[in-house]
Wavefront OBJ file of the C-alpha trace (Angstrom):
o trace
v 38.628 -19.499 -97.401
v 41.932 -17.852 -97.314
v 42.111 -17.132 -101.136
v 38.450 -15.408 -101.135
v 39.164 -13.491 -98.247
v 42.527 -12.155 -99.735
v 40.195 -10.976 -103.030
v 38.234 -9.016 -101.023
v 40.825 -7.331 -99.548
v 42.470 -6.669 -102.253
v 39.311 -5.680 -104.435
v 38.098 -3.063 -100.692
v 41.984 -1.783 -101.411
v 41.297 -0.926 -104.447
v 38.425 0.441 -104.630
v 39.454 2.978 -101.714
v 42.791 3.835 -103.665
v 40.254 4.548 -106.858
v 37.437 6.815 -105.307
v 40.629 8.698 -103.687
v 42.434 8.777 -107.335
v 39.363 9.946 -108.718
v 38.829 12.741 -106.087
v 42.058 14.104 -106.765
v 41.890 13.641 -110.654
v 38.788 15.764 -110.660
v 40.499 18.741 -108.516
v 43.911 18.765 -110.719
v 42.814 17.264 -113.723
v 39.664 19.516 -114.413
v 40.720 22.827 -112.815
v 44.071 22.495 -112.346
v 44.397 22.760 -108.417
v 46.443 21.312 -106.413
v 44.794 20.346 -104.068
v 45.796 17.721 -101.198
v 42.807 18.148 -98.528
v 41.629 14.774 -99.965
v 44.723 12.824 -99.058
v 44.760 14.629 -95.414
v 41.328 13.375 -94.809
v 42.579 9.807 -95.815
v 45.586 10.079 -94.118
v 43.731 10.646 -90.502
v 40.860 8.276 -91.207
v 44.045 5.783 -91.889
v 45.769 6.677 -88.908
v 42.659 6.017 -87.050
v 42.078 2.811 -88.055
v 45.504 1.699 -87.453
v 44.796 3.222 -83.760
v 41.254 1.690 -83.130
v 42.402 -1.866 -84.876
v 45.335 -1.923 -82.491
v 42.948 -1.594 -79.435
v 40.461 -4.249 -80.822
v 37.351 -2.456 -81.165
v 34.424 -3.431 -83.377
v 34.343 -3.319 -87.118
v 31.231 -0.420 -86.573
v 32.597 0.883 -83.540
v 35.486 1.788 -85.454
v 33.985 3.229 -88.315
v 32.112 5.316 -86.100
v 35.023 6.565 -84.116
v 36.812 7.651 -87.944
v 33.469 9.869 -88.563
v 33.701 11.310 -85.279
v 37.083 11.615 -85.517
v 37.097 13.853 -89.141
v 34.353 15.649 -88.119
v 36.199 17.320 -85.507
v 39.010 17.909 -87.997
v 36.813 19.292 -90.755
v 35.354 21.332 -87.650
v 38.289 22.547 -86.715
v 39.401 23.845 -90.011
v 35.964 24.875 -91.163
v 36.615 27.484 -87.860
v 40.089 28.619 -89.272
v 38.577 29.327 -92.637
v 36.416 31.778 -90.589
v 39.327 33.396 -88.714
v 41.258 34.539 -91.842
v 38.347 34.615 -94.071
v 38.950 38.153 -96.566
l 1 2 3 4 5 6 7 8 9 10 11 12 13 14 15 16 17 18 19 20 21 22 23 24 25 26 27 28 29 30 31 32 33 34 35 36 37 38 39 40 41 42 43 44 45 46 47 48 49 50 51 52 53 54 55 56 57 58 59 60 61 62 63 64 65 66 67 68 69 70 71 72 73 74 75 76 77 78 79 80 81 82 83 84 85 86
């Protein structure tokens, strides 16, 4: 079972690695922005799995605590947008 599980792993891995390739191909290869708000969002959904693994939570209970997680953050910077908005 150890051979199938590494495949899956591997084939999650990339699949995460390709939507966020393809997020970021679409903002600088189409329009030419650089834009990096993609890999900040996976960087703190990353972090936050390595946190919530670490204290052995649930597979959903996890996942749920990422979306909370990134909401605030998109919250938060949603709310800055409106502060300097010209």
């Amino acid at each position: 079972m150890g051979v199938v599980n590494l495949l899956i792993y591997f084939a999650t891995m990339m699949g995460i690695y390709a939507i966020l390739a393809l997020g970021l191909n679409f903002h600088y290869g189409s329009s030419g922005l650089v834009n990096f708000g993609h890999v900040g969002f996976f960087a703190v959904g990353a972090y936050t799995s390595a946190l919530v693994t670490m204290l052995g939570a649930p597979f959903l209970v996890g996942i749920l605590i990422i979306l909370v997680v990134l909401f605030m953050r998109g919250g938060l910077i949603k709310e800055k947008k409106k502060v300097y908005k010209v």
